[in-house]
C-alpha positions as CSV (number, residue, x, y, z in Angstrom):
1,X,159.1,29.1,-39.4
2,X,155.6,27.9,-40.4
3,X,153.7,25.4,-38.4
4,X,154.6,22.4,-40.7
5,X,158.2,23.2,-40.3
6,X,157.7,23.5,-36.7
7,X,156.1,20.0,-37.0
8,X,158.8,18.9,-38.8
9,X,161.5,20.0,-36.3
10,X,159.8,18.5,-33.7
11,X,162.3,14.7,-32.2
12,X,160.4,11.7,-33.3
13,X,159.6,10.4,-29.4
14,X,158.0,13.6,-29.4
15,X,156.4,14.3,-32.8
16,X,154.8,10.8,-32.1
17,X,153.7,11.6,-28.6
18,X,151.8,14.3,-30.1
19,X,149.9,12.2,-33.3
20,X,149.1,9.0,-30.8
21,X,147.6,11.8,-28.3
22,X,144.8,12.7,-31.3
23,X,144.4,9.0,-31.8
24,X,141.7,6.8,-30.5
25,X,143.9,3.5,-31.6
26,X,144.5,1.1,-28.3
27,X,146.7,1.4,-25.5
28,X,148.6,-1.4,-26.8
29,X,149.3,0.2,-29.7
30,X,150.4,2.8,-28.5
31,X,153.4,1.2,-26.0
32,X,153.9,-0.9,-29.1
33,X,154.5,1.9,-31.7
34,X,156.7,3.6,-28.5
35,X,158.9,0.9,-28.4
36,X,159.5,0.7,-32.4
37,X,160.7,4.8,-32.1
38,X,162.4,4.2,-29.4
39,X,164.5,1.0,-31.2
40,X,164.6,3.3,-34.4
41,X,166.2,5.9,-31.7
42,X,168.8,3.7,-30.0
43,X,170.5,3.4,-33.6
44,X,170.1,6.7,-35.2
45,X,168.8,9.3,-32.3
46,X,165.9,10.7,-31.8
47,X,166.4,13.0,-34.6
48,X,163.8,15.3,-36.2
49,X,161.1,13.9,-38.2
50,X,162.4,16.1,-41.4
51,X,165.6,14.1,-40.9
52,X,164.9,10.9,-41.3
53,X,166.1,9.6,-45.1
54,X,165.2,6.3,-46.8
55,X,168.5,5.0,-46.5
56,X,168.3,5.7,-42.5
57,X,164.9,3.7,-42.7
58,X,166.5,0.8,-44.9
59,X,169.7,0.9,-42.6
60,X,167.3,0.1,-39.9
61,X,165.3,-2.6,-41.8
62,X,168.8,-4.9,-41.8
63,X,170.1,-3.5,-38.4
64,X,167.5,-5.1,-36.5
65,X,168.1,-8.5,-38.0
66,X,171.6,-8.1,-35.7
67,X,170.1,-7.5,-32.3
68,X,170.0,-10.4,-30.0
69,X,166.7,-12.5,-29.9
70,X,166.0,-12.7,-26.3
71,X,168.2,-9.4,-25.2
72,X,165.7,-8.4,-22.3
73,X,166.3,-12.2,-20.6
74,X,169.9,-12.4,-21.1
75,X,172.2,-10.8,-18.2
76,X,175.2,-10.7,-20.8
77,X,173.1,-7.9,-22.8
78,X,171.4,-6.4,-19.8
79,X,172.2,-2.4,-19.5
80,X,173.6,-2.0,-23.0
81,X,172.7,0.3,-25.9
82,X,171.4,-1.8,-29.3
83,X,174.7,-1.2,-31.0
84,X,176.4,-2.8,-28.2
85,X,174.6,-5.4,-27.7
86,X,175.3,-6.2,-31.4
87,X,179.0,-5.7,-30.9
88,X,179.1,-8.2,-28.0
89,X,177.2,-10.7,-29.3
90,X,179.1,-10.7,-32.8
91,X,182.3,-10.9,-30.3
92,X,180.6,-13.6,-29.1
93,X,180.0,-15.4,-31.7
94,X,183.8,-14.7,-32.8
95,X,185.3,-16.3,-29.8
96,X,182.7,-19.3,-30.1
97,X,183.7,-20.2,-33.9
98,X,187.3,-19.8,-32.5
99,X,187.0,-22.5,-30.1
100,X,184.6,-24.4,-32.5
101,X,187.9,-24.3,-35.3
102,X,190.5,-25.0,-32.6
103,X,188.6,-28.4,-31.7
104,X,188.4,-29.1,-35.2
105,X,191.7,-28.8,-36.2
106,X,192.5,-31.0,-32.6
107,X,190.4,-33.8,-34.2
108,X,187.5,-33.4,-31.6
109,X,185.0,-32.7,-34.0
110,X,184.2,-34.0,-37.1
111,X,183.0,-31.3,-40.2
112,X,179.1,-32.4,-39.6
113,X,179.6,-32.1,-35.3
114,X,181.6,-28.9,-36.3
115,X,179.1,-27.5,-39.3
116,X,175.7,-28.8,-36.7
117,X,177.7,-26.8,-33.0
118,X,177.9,-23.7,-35.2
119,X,174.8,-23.1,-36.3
120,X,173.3,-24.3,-33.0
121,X,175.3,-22.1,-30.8
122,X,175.5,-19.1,-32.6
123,X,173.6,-16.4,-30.7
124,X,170.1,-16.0,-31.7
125,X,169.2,-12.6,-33.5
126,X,166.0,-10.9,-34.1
127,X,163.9,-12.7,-36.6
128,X,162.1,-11.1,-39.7
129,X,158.9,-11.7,-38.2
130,X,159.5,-9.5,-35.3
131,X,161.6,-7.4,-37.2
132,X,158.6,-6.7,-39.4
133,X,156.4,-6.0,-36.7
134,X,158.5,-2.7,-36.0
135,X,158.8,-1.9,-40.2
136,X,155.0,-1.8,-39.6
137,X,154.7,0.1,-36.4
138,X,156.6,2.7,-37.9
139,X,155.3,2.5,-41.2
140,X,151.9,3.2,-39.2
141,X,153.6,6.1,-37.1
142,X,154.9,8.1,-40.3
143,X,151.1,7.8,-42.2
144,X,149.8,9.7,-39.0
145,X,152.7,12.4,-39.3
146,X,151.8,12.8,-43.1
147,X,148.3,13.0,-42.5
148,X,148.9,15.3,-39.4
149,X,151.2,17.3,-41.1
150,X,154.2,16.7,-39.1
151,X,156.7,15.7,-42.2
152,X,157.7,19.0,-44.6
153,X,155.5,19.1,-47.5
154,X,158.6,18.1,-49.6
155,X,158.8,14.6,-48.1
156,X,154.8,13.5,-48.3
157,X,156.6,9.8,-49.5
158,X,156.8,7.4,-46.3
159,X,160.5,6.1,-46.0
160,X,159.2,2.8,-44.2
161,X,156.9,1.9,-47.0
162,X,157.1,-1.0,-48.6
163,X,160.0,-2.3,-46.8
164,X,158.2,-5.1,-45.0
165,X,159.7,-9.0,-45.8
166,X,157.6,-11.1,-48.2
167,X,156.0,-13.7,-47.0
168,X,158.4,-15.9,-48.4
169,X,161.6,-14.6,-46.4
170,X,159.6,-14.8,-43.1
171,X,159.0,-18.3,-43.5
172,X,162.2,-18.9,-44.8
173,X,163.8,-17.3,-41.2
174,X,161.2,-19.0,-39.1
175,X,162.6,-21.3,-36.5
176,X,160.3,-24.1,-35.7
177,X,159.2,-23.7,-32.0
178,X,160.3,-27.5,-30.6
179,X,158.8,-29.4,-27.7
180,X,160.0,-29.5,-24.6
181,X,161.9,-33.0,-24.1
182,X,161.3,-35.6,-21.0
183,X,164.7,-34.4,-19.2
184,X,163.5,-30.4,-20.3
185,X,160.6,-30.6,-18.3
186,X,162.2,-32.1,-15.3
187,X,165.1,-29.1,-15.3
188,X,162.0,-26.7,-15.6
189,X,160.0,-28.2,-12.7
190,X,162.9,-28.2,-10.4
191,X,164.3,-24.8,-11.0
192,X,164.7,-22.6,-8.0
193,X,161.6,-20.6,-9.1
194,X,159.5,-23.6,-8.9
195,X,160.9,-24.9,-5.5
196,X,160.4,-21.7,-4.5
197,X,156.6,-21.5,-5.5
198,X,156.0,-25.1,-3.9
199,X,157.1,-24.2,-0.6
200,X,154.4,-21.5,-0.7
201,X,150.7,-22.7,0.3
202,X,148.8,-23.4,-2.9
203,X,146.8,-20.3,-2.4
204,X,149.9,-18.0,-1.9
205,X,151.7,-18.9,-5.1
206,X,152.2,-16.6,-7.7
207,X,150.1,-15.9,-10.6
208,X,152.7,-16.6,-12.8
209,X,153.5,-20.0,-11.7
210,X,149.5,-21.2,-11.8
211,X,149.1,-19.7,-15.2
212,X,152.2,-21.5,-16.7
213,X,151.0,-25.0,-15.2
214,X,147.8,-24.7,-16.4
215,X,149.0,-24.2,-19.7
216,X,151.4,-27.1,-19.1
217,X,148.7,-29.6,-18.3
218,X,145.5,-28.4,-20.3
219,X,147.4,-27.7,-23.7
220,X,145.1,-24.3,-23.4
221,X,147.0,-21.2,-24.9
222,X,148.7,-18.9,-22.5
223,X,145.8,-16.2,-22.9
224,X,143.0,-18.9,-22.2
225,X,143.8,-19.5,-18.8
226,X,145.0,-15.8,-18.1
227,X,141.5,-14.4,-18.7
228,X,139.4,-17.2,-16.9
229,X,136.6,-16.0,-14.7
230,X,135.8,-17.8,-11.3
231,X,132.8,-19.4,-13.2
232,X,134.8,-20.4,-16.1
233,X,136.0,-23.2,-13.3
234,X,134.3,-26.1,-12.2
235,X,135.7,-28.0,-9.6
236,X,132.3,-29.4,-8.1
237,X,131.1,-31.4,-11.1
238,X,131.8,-35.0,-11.5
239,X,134.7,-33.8,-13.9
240,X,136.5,-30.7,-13.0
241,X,136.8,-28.6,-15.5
242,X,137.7,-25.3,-17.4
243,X,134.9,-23.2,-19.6
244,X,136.6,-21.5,-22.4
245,X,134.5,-19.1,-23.8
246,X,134.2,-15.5,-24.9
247,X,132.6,-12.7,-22.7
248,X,132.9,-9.4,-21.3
249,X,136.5,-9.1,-21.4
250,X,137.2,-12.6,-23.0
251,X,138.2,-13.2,-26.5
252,X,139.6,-16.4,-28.5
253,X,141.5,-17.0,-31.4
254,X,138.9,-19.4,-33.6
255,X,135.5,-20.5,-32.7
256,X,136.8,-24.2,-32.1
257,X,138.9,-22.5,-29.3
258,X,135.1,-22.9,-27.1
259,X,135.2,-25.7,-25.5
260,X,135.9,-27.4,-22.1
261,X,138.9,-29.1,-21.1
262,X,139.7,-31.3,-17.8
263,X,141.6,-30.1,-14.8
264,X,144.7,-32.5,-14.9
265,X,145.4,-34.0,-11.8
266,X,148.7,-33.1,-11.4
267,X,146.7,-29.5,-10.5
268,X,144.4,-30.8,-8.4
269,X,147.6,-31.9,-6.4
270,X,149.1,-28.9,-7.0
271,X,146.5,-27.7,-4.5
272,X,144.1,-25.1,-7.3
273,X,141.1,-25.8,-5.5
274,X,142.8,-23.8,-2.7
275,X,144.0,-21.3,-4.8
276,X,140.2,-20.8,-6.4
277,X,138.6,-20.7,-2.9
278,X,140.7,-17.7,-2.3
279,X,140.4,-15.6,-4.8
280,X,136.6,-16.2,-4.9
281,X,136.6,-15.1,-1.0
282,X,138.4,-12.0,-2.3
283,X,135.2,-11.2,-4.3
284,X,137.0,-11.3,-7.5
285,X,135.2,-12.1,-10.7
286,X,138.7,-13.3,-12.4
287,X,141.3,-16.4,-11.7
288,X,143.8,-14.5,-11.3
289,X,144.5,-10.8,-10.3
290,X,144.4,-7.8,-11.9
291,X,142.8,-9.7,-15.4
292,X,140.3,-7.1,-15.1
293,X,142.5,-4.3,-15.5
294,X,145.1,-5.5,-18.2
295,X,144.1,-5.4,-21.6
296,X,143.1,-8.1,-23.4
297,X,145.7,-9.9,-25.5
298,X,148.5,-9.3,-22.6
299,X,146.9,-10.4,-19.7
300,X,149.4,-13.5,-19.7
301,X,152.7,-11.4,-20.2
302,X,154.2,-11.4,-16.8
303,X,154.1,-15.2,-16.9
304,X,155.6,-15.6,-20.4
305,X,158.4,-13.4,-19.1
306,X,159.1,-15.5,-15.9
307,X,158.8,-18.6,-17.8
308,X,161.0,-17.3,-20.2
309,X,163.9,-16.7,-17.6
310,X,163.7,-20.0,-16.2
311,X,164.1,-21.7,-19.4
312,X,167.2,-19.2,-20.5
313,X,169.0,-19.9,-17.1
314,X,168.3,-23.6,-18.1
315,X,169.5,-22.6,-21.3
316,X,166.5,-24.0,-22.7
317,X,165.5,-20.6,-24.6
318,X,164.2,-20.1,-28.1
319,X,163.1,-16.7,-29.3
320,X,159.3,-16.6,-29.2
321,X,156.4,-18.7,-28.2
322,X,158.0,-20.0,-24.8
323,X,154.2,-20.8,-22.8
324,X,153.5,-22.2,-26.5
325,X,155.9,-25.0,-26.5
326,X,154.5,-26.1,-23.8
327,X,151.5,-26.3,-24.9
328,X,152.9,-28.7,-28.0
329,X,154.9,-30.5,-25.5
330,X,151.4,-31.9,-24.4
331,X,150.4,-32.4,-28.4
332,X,153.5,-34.5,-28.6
333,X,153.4,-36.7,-25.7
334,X,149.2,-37.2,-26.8
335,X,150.4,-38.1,-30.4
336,X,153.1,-40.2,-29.0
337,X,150.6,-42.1,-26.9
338,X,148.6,-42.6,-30.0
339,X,146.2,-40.6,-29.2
340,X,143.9,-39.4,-32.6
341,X,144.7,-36.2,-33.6
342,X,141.0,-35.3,-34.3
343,X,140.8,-35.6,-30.2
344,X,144.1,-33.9,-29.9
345,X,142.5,-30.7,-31.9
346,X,139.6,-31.1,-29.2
347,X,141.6,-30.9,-26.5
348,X,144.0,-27.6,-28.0
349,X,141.0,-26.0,-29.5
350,X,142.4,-26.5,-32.8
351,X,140.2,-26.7,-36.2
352,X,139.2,-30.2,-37.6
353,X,141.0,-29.8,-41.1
354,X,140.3,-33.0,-43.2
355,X,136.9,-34.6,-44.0
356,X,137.6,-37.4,-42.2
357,X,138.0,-35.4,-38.7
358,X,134.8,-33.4,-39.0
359,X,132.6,-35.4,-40.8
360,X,133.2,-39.2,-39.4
361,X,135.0,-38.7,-36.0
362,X,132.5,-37.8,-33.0
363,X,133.6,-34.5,-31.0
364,X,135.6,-36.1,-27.7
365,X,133.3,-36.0,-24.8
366,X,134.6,-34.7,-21.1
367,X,135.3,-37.7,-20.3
368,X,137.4,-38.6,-23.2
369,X,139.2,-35.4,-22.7
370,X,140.0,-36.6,-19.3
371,X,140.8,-40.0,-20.2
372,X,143.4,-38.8,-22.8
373,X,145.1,-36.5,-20.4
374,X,145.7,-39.0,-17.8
375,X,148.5,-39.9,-20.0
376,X,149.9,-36.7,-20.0
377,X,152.2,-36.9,-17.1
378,X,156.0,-35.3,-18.4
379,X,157.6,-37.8,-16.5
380,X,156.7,-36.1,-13.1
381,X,155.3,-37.7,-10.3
382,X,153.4,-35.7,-8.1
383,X,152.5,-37.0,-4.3
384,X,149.3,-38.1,-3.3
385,X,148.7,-34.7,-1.1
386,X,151.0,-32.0,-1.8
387,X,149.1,-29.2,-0.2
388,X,152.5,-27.5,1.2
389,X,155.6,-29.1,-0.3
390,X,159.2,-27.6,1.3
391,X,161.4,-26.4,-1.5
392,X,164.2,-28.8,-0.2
393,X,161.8,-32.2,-1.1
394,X,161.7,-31.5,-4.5
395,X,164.6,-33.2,-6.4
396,X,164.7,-35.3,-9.6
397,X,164.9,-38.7,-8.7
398,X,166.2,-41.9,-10.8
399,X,164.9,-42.3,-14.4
400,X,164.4,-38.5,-14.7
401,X,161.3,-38.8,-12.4
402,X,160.1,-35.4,-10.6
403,X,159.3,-36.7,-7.1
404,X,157.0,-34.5,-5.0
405,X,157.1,-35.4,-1.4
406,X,156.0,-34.3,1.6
C-alpha cells in the first residue's frame, strides 16, 4: 500500500487530526471542524476518508435539517445518538399532531387555532444556517485532505462542494429571533437560577449571571460585556459607565460598536460595584474571570448556555441568539417608549442608516443615554438596597411586578 492509500485508509476523526495538526488555522476552528466530523460520524461512522461518496455527503446535507434545534438543552434528547434523537422527536411530533387532530375533531379548536398550534409546537430542527455552517467546516476539512494528499488520487473532486444553501433558502428558513415579553422577563428573573444567584453576595455571583444582566440592561452584545477590562468601567464619574472599545484582546463587530453606554440602575442595585471591587483586589485586568484565557469570540459562551437552560425550562427557547433577544427586548421597550431610533442605534452600537440619522440627528450624549434607559425597567422593581437578597424574597408580585426585597 502506498502512502496516499495509507492516507486514504486512515477514519476521518483521525485523517483530520492529522491535517489540523500541520495547520496554523485557530483553536476555534479546529473544535469547530471537530464537531462537524464528529456529526458527519454519528450518521454514517467514522469511515475511511476513501469511503466517503457524494451521495453520503448529500444524505448528510438533508439529515441535519432533522436534528433537534436545541438538542444539548433539552433532557428529552440528552444521551442519545443523532439518529435517535431524530426518531424521538419525529415520535414526538406524531403523538403531538394526534392530540392536535383529536381536539379538532372534539370541536376545541378551530382550523386557524389548529393550523397556528401545529406549526408552533412542532419541535424545532436544525436550521439551514447552522446546517451550512457544518457543509462548510467540512467542505474546509476535505480541501486540506486533497491538498495533503489524504483522499486517493482517483477522488481529487470534494463531495461537500457546492452543497451549501443559497442565500435565498437561508432566509427563507430563518426564524425571526422575538423579544422577550413583559410576563417573559418576569418568569426569567424569578427562576431558581436567579433566586439562587441573589442570595449570593453581589461579589460571589457567578459570571454567568452578571454577564447576562448586563446584556439585559445595556442592550450591549453578549461578547461586549464578556471581554470588558476593569478600566473599561467607570463607576466614579458623575455617570457610571461602560467603555466599549477594541484592544489587546478586544474586538467589535462595526466601528459604531465604540462607544459608551450607562450602567442601569437596576445593576447598581444589583450590587456591581461590589462585584468590580473584587475582582480588581484579585489583580485581574478583566471583568470577569478567565477572559484572558478564552479566545476571543467565545468568551461569553458559558453564559449563553446557562441562559439558554433557563429560558428552555421556562419553555421560552428559540434556537439561536438567546443573550441577543435580550438585547432587542431593550430596543423594543425604547421604541415603545418612543424613544428615536437614531438614539436607539447609539445606545446598541448599531450603524446610523438613513441621511436623516447621520447627517441631522446629534450623536446622544451620556447623559441622554442615561436618561433613555431609565425607562427601561421590564417591569421589575428592584429595592432600594439589595446588597444580599434571600432567594425566598424574591416572588412576582401583582401586575407582573418583580419585587426585590430585603
Amino acid at each position: 500500500m502506498d502512502q496516499i492509500e495509507a492516507r486514504a485508509a486512515l477514519p476521518i476523526t483521525e485523517a483530520m487530526d492529522k491535517a489540523l495538526a500541520r495547520s496554523n488555522i485557530s483553536d476555534h476552528s479546529k473544535k469547530s471542524y471537530r464537531s462537524s466530523a464528529k456529526l458527519f460520524a454519528a450518521f454514517f461512522g467514522d469511515v475511511a476518508v476513501r469511503d466517503v461518496t457524494d451521495d453520503m455527503a448529500l444524505s448528510f446535507r438533508e439529515k441535519m435539517l432533522d436534528v433537534p434545534a436545541g438538542y444539548s438543552h433539552d433532557a428529552r434528547f440528552r444521551g442519545l445518538s443523532f439518529p435517535a434523537m431524530i426518531d424521538a422527536a419525529d415520535e414526538l411530533d406524531d403523538e403531538f399532531e394526534t392530540d392536535l387532530t383529536e381536539r379538532r375533531k372534539q370541536g376545541e379548536l378551530t382550523e386557524a387555532e389548529y393550523e397556528s398550534a401545529l406549526e408552533k409546537g412542532r419541535i424545532a430542527r436544525m436550521t439551514k444556517k447552522t446546517a451550512c455552517k457544518h457543509l462548510s467546516a467540512m467542505n474546509s476539512i476535505w480541501t486540506k485532505f486533497i491538498n495533503a494528499g489524504a483522499t486517493p488520487s482517483r477522488k481529487r473532486i470534494n463531495p461537500f462542494g457546492g452543497l451549501i444553501f443559497s442565500v435565498a433558502e437561508r432566509d427563507k428558513d430563518r426564524r425571526v429571533k422575538r423579544e422577550f415579553e413583559g410576563e417573559d422577563l418576569v418568569k426569567i428573573f424569578s427562576s431558581r437560577p436567579f433566586r439562587e444567584e441573589m442570595a449570593r453576595a453581589p461579589e460571589e455571583r457567578s459570571r454567568e449571571f452578571w454577564i447576562t444582566t448586563c446584556v439585559a440592561f445595556t442592550g450591549a452584545r453578549r461578547e461586549e460585556i464578556a471581554q470588558l477590562r476593569l478600566e473599561d468601567v467607570n463607576l466614579k464619574t458623575r455617570i457610571p459607565h461602560f467603555s466599549f472599545k477594541e484592544g489587546k484582546g478586544q474586538s467589535l463587530k462595526t466601528e459604531r460598536a465604540t462607544r459608551d453606554v450607562p450602567i442601569h440602575p437596576f445593576l447598581m442595585h444589583l450590587g456591581i460595584e461590589a462585584y468590580v471591587e473584587r475582582r480588581a483586589a484579585t489583580g485581574s485586568v478583566w471583568l470577569f474571570p478567565g477572559a484572558g484565557d478564552i479566545n476571543v469570540g467565545h468568551r461569553s459562551k458559558t453564559s449563553a448556555e446557562w441562559f439558554g437552560r433557563i429560558i428552555h425550562d421556562l419553555g421560552l427557547y428559540e434556537e439561536g441568539g438567546c443573550l441577543h433577544r435580550l438585547r432587542k427586548s431593550l430596543a423594543t421597550q425604547l421604541a415603545d417608549s418612543h424613544v428615536n431610533t437614531a438614539y436607539i442605534k447609539d445606545i446598541l452600537g448599531h450603524e446610523r442608516e438613513c441621511v436623516t440619522e447621520r447627517h441631522y440627528i446629534g450623536g446622544a450624549t451620556l447623559e441622554k443615554k442615561a436618561e433613555l434607559l431609565k425607562m427601561v425597567t421590564f417591569g421589575l422593581k428592584p429595592a432600594e438596597a439589595c446588597r444580599l437578597i434571600p432567594a425566598a424574597s424574591i416572588e412576582a408580585g401583582e401586575g407582573n411586578v418583580l419585587h426585590l426585597t430585603r
